[in-house]
C-alpha positions as CSV (number, residue, x, y, z in Angstrom):
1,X,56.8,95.2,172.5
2,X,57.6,99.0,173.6
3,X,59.7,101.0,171.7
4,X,62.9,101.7,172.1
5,X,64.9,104.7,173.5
6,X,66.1,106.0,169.9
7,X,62.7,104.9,169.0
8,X,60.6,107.1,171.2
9,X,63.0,109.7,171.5
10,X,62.5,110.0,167.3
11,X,58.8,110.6,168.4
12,X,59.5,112.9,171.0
13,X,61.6,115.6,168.3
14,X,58.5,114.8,165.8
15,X,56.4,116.3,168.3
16,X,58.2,118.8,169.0
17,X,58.1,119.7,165.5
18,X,54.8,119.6,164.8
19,X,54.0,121.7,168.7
20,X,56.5,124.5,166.5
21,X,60.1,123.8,167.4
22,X,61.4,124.4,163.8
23,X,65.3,125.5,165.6
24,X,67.4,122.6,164.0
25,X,70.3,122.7,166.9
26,X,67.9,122.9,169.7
27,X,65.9,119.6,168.1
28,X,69.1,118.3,167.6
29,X,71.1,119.6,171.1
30,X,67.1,117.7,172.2
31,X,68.0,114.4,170.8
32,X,71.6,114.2,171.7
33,X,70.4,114.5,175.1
34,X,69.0,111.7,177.2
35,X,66.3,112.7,179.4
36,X,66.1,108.9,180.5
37,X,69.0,110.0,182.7
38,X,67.9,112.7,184.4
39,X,64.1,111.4,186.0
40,X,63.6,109.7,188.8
41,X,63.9,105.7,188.3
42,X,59.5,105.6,188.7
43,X,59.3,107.8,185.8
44,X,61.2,106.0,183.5
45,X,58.5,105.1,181.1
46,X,57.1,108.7,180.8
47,X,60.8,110.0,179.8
48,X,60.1,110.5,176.5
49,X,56.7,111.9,176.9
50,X,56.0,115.9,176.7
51,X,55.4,116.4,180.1
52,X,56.9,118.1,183.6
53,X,58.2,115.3,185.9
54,X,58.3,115.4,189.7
55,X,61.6,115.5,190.8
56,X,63.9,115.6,194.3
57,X,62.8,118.1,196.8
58,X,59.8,118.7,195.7
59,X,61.1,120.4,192.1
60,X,60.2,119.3,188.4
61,X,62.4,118.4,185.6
62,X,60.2,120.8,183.2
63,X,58.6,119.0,179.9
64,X,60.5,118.9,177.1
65,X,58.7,121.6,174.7
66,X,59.5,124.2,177.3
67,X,63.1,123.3,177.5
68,X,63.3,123.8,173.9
69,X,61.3,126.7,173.5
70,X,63.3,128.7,176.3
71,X,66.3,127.4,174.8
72,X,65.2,128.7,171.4
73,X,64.2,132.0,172.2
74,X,67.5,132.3,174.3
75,X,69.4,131.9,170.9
76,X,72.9,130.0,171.9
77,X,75.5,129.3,169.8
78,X,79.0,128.2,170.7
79,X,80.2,131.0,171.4
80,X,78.2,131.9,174.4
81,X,78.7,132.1,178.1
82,X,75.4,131.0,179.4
83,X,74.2,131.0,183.0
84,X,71.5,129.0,184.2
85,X,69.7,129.8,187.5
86,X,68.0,126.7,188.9
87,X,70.1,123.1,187.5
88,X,67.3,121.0,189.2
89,X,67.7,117.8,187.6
90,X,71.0,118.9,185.4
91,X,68.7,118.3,182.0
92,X,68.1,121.9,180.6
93,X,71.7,122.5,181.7
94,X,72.2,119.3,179.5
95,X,70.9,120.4,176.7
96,X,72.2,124.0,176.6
97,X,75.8,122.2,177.0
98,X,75.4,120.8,173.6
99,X,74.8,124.3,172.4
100,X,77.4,126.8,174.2
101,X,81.0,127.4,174.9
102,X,80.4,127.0,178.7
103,X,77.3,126.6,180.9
104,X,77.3,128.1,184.6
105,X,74.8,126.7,186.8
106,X,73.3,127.4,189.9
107,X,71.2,125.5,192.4
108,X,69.9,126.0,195.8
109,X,69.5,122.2,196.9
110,X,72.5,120.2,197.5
111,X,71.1,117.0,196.7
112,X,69.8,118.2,193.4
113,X,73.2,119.9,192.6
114,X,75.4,116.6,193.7
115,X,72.9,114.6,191.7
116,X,73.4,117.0,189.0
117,X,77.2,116.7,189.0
118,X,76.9,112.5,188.5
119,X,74.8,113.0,185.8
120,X,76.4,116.0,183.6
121,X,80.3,113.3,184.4
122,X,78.7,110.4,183.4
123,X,77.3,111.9,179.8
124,X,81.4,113.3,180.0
125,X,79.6,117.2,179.4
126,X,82.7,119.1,180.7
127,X,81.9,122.6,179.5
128,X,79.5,122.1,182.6
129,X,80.5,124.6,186.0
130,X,77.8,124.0,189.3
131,X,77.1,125.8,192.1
132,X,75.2,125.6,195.1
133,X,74.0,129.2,196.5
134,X,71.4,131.8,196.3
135,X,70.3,131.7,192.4
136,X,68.8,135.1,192.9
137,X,72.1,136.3,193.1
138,X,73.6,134.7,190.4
139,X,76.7,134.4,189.9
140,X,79.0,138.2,189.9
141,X,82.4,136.3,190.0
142,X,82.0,135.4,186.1
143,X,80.3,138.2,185.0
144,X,78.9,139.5,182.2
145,X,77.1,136.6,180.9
146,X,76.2,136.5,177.3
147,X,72.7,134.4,177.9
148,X,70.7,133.7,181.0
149,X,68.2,131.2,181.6
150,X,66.2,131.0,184.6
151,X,64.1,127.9,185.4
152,X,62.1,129.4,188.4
153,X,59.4,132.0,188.4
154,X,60.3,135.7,190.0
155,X,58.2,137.8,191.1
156,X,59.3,141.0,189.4
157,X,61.7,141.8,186.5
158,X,65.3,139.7,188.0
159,X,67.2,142.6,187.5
160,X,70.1,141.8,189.8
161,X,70.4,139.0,187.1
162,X,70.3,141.6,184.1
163,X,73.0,143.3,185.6
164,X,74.8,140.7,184.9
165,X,74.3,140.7,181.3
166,X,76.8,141.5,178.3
167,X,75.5,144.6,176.3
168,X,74.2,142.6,173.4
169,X,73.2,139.7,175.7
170,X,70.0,137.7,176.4
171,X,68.2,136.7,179.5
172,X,64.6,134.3,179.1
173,X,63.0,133.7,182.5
174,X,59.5,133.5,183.7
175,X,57.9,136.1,185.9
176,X,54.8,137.1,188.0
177,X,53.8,135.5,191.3
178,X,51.7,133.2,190.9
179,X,50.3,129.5,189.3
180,X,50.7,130.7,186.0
181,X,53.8,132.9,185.0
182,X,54.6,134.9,182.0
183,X,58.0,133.5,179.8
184,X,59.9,137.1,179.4
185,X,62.8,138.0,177.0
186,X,65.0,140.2,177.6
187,X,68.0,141.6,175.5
188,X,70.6,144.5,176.6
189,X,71.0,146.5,173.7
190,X,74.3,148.2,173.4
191,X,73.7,151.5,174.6
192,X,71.7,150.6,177.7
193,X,68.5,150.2,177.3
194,X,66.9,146.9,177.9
195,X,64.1,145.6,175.4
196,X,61.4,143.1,177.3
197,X,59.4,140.5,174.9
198,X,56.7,138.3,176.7
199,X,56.4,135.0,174.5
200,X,53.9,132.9,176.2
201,X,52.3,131.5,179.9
202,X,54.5,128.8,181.5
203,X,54.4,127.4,185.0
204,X,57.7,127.7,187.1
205,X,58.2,126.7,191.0
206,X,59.1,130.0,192.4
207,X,62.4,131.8,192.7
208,X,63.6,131.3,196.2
209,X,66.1,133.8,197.3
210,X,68.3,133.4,200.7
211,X,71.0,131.0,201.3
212,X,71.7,127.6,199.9
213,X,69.6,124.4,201.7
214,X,71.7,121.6,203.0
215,X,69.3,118.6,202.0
């Protein structure tokens, strides 16, 4: 007989655990949060597994100890305006929900973004806001942003992005061109200057700038 959901999703937080996770609301924003929901219906049974997952056009739903280990390092709490550049398949965006005041999230693929939407109405996440459009951009109407997240690997230092930080605010996002991409942290200090942290080698589909793709 094969576990169960709660069953397998208790392993999952375990081994997060024991891979150094030790942020009690991000293992717990984790658990609240089914990732079941937000593969395709082929990779059902590897859900709950620590691993990246193909998803629509050609994008990943990123394994589960990088979600929480961005998230960590991004250090949310419910007071924070978080943007996310790159929704994919709505599950980082999921989990960050569970942690902030409001989560603005931008994707370049309509499909993914629609698919998205379904997903973050059916778990009734309403502190949820989506966009389709150029991510590089991100998004100047609701600026400053208190946290930023980005999902996709730039080439250089996203600094149209850090402009859109609060003083005080924190941006994680993985940079360099390239298979393998260094995870970056970045926090605007109040008086201007911007401190950069790298934390650790992740591997990101690249940053895409230009306008938004219909499919």
């Amino acid at each position: 007989m094969n576990a169960g959901p709660d069953t397998r999703m208790i392993q999952l937080v375990m081994a997060l655990r024991r891979a150094g996770i030790s942020d009690k609301h991000v293992l717990g924003a984790i658990e609240r949060t089914p990732r079941e929901q937000f593969v395709p219906q082929g990779f059902q049974d590897q859900a709950f597994e620590n691993r990246p997952l193909p998803i629509d056009c050609g994008q990943t739903i990123s394994q589960p100890y990088v979600v929480a280990a961005m998230t960590a390092a991004l250090k949310v709490d419910d007071r924070c305006k978080v943007l996310e550049i790159g929704t994919g398949s709505g599950y980082q965006a999921a989990v960050l929900a569970r942690l902030a005041r409001r989560v603005y999230t931008v994707e370049r693929y309509r499909t993914l973004g629609k698919e998205a939407e379904a997903r973050f109405a059916e778990l009734r996440l309403t502190n949820i806001v989506t966009r389709i459009g150029d991510g590089s951009l991100g998004w100047p109407e609701q600026a400053p942003f208190d946290r930023i997240i980005v999902t996709a690997a730039a080439q250089s230092r996203p600094d149209a992005l850090l402009e859109q930080l609060k003083p005080g605010g924190v941006c994680v996002a993985p940079v360099k061109a390239g298979e393998v991409q260094t995870l970056m942290r970045y926090t605007a200090a109040e008086d201007g200057f911007l401190l950069e942290e790298a934390l650790f080698d992740v591997r990101f589909v690249p940053l895409v700038p230009g306008a938004a793709r219909s499919f």
